[in-house]
N, C-alpha and C positions, 0 to 999 in steps of 0.2 A: 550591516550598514555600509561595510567598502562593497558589496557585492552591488549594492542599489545603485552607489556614486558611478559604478562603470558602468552597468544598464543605463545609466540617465545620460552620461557621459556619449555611450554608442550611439544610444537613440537620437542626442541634438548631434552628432556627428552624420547622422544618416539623416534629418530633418534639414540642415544646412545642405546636404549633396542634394538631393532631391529639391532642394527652392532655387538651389543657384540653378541646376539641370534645368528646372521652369523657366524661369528668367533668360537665360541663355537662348532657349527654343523659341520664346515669345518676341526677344530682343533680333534673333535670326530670320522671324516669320516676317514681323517689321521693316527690316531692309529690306527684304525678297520683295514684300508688296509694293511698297514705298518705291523701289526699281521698277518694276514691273506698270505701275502707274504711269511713272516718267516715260514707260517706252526703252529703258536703260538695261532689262533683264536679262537681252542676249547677249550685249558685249559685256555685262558680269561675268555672265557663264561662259563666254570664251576664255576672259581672264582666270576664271577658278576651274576651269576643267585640267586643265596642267598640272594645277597643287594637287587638288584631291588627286588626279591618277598617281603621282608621284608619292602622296604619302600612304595611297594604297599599295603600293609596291614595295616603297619603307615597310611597312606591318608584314605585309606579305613575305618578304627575305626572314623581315626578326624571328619572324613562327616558324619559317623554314629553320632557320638556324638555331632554334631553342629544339628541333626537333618534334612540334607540335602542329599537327592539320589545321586546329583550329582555335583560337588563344581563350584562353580561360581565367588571363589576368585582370589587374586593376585596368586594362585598358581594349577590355573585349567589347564595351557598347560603346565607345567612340572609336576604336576599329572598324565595327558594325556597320557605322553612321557614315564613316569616311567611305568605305567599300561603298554604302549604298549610295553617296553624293557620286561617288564619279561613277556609279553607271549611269544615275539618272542625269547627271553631266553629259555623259556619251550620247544621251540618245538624242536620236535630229530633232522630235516636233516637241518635246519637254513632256509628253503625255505617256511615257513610259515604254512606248513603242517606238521601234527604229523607223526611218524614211523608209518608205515602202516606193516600188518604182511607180512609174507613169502611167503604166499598165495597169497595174492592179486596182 
């Protein structure tokens, strides 16, 4: 019977991470487009390009300093996430590729 109550326990534990995670990405998709409509997407992203590389750098030092390449904690898919916002922050045309010259 206590073995049940913790499986049931984990399960809505893991059913609650997993709906906020939804919600959070749906709620994130929504302002992107919602700016993006307005014509507001890039001075977003000039604004959020600074955090994210900044809190990529934050992750980046803790691993260094925990002595890990690459984290495996509670906060290795929103590390993931942050790392992959500020590349795709970084790049000039938002389509995953750098500005390429004139020439090309």
């Amino acid at each position: 019977m206590t073995m049940e109550r913790v499986l049931n326990l984990l399960l809505l534990r893991f059913g609650l991470l997993v709906g906020g995670s939804v919600v959070l990405a749906l709620l994130v998709f929504a302002v992107a487009l919602m700016l993006r409509r307005r014509g507001k997407l890039g001075e977003a992203r000039r604004y959020a390009a600074p955090a994210a590389r900044a809190a990529s750098r934050w992750l980046d030092g803790r691993d260094a300093a925990r002595g890990r390449g690459g984290s495996r904690g509670v906060g290795a898919v929103a590390g993931a996430a942050i790392r992959a916002a500020a590349r795709r922050l970084d790049d000039g045309d938002g389509c995953g590729q750098r500005e390429r010259g004139a020439g090309r």
